[in-house]
C-alpha positions as CSV (number, residue, x, y, z in Angstrom):
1,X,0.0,0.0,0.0
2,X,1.6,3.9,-1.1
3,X,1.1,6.0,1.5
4,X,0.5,9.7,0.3
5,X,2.1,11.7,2.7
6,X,5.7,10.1,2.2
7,X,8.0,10.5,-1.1
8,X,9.2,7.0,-0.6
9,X,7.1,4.5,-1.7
10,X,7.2,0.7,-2.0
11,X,8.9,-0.3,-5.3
12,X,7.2,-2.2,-8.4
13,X,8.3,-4.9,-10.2
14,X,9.6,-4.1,-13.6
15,X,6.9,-4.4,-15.9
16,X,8.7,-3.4,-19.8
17,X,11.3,-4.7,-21.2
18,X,13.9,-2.1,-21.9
19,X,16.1,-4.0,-23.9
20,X,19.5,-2.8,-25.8
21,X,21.5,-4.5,-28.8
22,X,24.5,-2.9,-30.2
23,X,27.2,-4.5,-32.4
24,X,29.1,-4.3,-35.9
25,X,28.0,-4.5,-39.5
26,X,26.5,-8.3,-39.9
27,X,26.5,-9.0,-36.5
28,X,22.6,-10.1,-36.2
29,X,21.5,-6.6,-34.4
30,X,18.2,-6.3,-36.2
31,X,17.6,-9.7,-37.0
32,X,18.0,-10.8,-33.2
33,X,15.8,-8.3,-32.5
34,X,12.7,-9.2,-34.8
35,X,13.1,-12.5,-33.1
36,X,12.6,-11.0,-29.7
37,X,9.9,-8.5,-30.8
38,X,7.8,-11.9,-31.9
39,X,8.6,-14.1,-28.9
40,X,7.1,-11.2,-26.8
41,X,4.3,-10.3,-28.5
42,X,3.4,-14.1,-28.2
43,X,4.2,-14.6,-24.8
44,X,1.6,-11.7,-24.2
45,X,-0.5,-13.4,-26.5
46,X,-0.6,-9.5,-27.7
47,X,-3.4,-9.1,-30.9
48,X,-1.4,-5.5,-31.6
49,X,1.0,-4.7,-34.2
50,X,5.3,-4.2,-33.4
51,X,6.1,-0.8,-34.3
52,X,9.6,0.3,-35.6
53,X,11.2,3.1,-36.1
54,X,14.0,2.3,-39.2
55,X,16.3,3.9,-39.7
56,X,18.9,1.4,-42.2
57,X,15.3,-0.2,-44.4
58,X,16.3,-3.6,-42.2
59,X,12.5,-3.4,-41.6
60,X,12.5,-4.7,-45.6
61,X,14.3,-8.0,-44.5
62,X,12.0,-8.6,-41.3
63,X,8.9,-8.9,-43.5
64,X,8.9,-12.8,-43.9
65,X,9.7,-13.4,-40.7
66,X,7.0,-11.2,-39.1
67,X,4.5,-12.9,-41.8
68,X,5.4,-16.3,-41.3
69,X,4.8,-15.6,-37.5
70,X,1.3,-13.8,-38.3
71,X,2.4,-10.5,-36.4
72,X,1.4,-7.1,-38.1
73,X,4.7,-4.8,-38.6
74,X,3.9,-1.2,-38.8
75,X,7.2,1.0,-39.9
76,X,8.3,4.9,-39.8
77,X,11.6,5.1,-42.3
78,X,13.2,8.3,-40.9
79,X,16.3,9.5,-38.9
80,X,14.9,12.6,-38.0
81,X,15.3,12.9,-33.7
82,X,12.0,15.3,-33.8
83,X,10.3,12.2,-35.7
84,X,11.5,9.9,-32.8
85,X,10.2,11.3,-30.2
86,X,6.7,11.7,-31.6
87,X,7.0,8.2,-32.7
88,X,7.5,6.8,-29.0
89,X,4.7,8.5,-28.2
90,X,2.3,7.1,-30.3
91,X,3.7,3.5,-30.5
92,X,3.2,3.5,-26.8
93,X,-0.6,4.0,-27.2
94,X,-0.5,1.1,-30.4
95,X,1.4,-1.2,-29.7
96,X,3.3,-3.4,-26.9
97,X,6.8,-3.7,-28.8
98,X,8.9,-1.2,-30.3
99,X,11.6,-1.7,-32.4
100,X,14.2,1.4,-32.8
101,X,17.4,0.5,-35.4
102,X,19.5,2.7,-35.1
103,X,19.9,5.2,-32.7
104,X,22.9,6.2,-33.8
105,X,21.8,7.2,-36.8
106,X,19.4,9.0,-35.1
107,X,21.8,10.7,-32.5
108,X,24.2,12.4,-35.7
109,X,20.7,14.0,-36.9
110,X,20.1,15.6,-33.8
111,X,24.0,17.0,-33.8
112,X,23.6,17.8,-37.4
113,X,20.6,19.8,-36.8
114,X,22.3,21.8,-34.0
115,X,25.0,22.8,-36.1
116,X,22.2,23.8,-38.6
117,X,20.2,25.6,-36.1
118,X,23.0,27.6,-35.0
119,X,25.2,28.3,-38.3
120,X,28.5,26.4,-37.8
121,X,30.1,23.3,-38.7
122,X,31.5,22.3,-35.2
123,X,30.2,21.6,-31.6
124,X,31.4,23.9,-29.2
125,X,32.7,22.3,-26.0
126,X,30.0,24.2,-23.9
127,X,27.3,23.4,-26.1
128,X,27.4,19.5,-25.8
129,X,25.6,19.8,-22.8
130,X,22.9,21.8,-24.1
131,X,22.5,19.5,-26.9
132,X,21.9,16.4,-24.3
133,X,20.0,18.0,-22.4
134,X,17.4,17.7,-25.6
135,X,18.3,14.4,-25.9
136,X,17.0,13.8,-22.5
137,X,13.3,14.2,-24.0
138,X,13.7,10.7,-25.9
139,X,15.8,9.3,-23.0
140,X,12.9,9.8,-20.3
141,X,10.1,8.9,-23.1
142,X,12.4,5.5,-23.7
143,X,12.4,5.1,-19.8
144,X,9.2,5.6,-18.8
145,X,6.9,4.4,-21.9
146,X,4.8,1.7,-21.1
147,X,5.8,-1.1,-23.6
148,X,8.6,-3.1,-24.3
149,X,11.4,-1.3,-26.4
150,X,14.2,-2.7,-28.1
151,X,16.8,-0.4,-28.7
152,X,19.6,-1.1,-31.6
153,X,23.0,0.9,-32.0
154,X,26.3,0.1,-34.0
155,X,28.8,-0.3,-31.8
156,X,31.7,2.7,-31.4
157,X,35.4,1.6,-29.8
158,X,36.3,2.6,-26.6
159,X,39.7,4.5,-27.0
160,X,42.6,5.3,-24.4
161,X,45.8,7.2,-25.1
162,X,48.8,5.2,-25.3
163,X,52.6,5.6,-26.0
164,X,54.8,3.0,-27.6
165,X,57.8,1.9,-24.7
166,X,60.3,2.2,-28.1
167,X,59.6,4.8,-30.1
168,X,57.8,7.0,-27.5
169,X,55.3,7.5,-30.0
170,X,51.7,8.6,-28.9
171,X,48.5,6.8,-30.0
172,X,45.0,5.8,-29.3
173,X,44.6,2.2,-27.9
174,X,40.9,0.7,-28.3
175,X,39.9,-0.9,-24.3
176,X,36.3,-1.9,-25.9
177,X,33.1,-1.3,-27.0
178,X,30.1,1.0,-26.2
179,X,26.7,1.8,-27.9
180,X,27.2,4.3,-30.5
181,X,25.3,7.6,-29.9
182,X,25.0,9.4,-27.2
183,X,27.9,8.8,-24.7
184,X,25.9,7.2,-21.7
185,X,22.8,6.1,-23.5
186,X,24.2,2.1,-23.4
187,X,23.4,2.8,-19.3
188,X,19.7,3.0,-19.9
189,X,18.9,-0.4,-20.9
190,X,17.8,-2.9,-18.4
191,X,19.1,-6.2,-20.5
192,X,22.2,-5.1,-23.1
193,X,23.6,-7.6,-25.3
194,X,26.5,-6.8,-27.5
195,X,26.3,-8.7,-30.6
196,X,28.9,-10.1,-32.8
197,X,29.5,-12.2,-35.8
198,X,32.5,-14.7,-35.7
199,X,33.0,-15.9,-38.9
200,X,35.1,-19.4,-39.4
201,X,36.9,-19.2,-42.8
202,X,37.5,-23.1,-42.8
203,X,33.6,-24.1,-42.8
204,X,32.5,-20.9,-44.8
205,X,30.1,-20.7,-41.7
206,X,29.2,-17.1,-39.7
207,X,27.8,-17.6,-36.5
208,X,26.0,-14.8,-34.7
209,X,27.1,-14.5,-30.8
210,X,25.4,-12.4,-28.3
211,X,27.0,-11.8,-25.4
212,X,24.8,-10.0,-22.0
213,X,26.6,-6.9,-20.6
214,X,24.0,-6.5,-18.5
215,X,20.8,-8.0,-17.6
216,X,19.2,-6.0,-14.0
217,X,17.2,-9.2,-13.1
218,X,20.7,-10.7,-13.0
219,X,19.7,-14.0,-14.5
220,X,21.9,-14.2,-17.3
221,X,25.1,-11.1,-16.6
222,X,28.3,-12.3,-18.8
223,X,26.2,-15.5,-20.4
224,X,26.9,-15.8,-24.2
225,X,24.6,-17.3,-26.9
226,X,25.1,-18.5,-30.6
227,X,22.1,-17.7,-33.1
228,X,20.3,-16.1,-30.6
229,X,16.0,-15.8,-30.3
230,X,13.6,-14.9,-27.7
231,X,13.8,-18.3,-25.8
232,X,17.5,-17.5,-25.2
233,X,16.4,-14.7,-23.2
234,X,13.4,-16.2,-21.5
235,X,14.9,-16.4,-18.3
236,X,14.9,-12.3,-18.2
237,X,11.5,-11.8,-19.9
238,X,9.6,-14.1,-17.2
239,X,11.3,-12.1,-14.3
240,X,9.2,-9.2,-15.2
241,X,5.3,-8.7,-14.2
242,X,3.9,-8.0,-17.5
243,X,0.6,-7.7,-16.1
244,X,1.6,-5.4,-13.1
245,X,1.8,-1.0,-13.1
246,X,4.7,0.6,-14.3
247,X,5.6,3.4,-12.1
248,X,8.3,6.1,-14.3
249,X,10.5,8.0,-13.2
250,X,9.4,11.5,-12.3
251,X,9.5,14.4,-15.2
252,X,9.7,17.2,-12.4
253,X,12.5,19.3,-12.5
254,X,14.3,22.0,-10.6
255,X,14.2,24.9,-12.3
256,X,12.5,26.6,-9.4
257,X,15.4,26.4,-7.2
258,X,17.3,28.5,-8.9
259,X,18.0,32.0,-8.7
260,X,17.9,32.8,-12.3
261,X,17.0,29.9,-14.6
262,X,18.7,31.5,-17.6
263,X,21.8,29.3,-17.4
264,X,22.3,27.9,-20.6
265,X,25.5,29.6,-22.6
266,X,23.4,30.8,-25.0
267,X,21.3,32.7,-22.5
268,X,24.4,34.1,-20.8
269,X,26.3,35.1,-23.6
270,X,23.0,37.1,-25.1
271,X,22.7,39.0,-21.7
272,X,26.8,39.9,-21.5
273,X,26.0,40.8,-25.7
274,X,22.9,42.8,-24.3
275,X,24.8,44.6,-21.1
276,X,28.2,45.7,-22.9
277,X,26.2,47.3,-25.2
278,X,24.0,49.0,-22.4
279,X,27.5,50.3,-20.8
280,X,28.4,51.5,-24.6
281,X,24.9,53.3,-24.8
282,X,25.2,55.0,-21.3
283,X,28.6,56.6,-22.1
284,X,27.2,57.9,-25.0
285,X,24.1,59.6,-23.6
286,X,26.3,61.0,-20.9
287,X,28.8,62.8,-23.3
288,X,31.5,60.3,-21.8
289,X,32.2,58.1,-25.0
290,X,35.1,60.9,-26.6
291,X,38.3,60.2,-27.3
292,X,40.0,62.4,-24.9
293,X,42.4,61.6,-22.3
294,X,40.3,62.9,-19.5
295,X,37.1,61.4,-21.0
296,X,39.3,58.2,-21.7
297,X,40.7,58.1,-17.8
298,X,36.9,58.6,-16.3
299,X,35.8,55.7,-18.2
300,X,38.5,53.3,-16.8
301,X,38.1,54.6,-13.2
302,X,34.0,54.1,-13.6
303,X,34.4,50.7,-15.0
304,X,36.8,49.7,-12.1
305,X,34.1,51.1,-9.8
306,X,31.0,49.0,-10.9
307,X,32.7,46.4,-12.8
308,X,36.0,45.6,-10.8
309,X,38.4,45.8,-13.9
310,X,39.1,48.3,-16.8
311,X,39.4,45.9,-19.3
312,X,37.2,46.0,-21.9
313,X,37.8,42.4,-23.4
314,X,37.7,40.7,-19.7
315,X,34.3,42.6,-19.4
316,X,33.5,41.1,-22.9
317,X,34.3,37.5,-22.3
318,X,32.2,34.6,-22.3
319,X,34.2,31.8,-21.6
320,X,36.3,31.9,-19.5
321,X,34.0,34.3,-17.4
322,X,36.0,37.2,-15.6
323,X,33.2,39.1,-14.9
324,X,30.5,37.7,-13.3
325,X,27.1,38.2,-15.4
326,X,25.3,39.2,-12.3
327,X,27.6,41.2,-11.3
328,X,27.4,42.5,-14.7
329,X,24.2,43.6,-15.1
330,X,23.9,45.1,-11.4
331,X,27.0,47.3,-12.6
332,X,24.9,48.7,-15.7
333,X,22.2,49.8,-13.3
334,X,24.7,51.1,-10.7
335,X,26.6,52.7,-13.6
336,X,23.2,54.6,-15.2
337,X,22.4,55.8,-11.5
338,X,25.4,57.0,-11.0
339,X,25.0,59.6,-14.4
340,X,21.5,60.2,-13.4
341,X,22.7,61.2,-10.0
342,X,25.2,63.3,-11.3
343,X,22.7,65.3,-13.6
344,X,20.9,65.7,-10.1
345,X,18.4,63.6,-10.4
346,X,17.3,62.0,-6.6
347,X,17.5,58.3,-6.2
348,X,13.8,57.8,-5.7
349,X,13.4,59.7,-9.5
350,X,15.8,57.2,-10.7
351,X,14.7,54.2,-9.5
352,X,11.1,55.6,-11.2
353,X,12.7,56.0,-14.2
354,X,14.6,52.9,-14.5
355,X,11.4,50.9,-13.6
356,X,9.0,52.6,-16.2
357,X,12.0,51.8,-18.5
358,X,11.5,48.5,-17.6
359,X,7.9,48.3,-18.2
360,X,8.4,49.4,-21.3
361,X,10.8,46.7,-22.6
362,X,8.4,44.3,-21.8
């Protein structure tokens, strides 16, 4: 029984499979997971169709199969990440599998259409972490949708730098394998198999291995399986309580708790863009722009006095920050009081003023 009053509650059983197969080119990604799409949708004894959302046309090559089994496939062909999302969405509410292949693909459109959106052909450092937190939408739709998902991804090699004990030469050693995409997105599935095809030259034979990074019911962590299909992975499917209530993980965020919630680098260099210009503008009003060596030594001294330096570029400079933008913007208003006070205008007028200037913005 919840109780209402408390923000701990008893937990559920897992309910949906979140499942995750990521491997090379041939390796059996999409075929293994047609498999496993089927074997659930029977075990639920499910009359709804498996969704997918295709990004490689490996839906084409899962037609038999899903006709042979009697299981309606329905198919969006698309790698846009906008399309994703809405498609999570609605498969939730039409079917009980979803099939994703390949969210990397998927993952380069997104930074593709960042670069787009803001005019350049390279990720800032600073910006990476404005471009994940979009991501996020997907990631929590992934997590918290209430069907099974399987997620497929090429794999990427995990790389560390090395020098040669000779030469002295510096290079890049590969340590292993991750999902391919967004860096921590392999942590989100609940069963990950990394899948691989050993081929043996001898026989002319390719068999298909799956190997379990990580299974959460911990029924089958490090097992390994040739020609994988559903029944290989039964042990991990009848741990969950597919009839039971799926309780998500909570979308509220904390925003509220801080002081100013524009803290993206975008927003802050926009506002430093918007104040050094206000500083420019309040000079010029007050006659106190010229070029003169008096006008030139009052500037310096006043932006000492409300910034705490007189240079111009530190003033300027988004990253790294040497001027606080808070600090920034309380140094415009102190700076325009200042003139105003100095044309003898009272306090009380100039906070009047500076208000109605405010409303007036808005």
């Amino acid at each position: 029984m919840t109780n209402p009053i408390s923000l701990f509650q008893k937990p559920s059983k897992p309910v949906y499979l979140k499942a995750g197969l990521y491997g090379g080119t041939g390796s059996g990604k999409t075929y293994t997971a047609g498999k496993m799409a089927i074997g659930m949708v029977k075990s639920l004894k499910s009359k709804k169709p498996v969704t997918m959302f295709d990004t490689e046309t490996g839906s084409d090559f899962l037609i038999p199969m899903f006709e042979e089994a009697g299981i309606e496939l329905l198919v969006i062909k698309s790698r846009s990440f906008a399309k994703l999302v809405q498609a999570t969405d609605e498969a939730e509410k039409i079917s009980d599998v979803f099939i994703i292949d390949s969210i990397a693909h998927v993952w380069d459109e997104a930074v593709e259409a960042y670069k787009t959106k803001k005019n350049r052909k390279f990720i800032q450092i600073n910006e990476w972490g404005e471009i994940k937190a979009i991501w996020g939408k997907f990631t929590k739709s992934y997590l918290n949708a209430k069907q099974n998902i399987i997620l497929c991804s090429r794999a990427q090699d995990i790389t560390e730098n090395s020098v040669d004990e000779k030469s002295g030469q510096k290079d890049f050693s590969k340590i292993g394998e991750r999902m391919r995409g967004e860096k921590y997105m392999g942590y989100e599935p609940s069963l990950l198999i990394r899948m691989e095809s050993i081929q043996d030259l001898k026989r002319n034979k390719v068999t298909h291995m799956a190997y379990v990074e990580k299974d959460r019911t911990a029924n089958m962590t490090g097992e390994s399986v040739a020609e994988p299909t559903f029944e290989s992975f039964q042990r991990v499917w009848d741990a969950y309580d597919h009839d039971g209530e799926s309780e998500g993980i909570d979308d509220a965020d904390s925003v509220s708790t801080f002081d100013d919630p524009d803290y993206s680098f975008e927003d802050m260099k926009q506002r430093r863009l918007s104040a050094t210009e206000s500083i420019k503008n309040i000079f010029i009003k007050n006659d106190a722009s010229g070029s003169g060596s008096e006008e030139k030594k009052k500037r310096l001294d006043l932006l000492e006095k409300f910034f705490g330096t007189d240079n111009w570029v530190d003033i300027c400079q988004d990253m790294p920050v040497k001027v606080d933008i808070k600090k920034l913007e309380e140094g415009v208003n102190a700076l325009d009081a200042y003139f105003t006070k100095e044309k003898g205008i009272s306090v009380e007028e100039a906070k009047k003023q500076l208000l109605n200037k405010k409303k007036g913005t808005k």
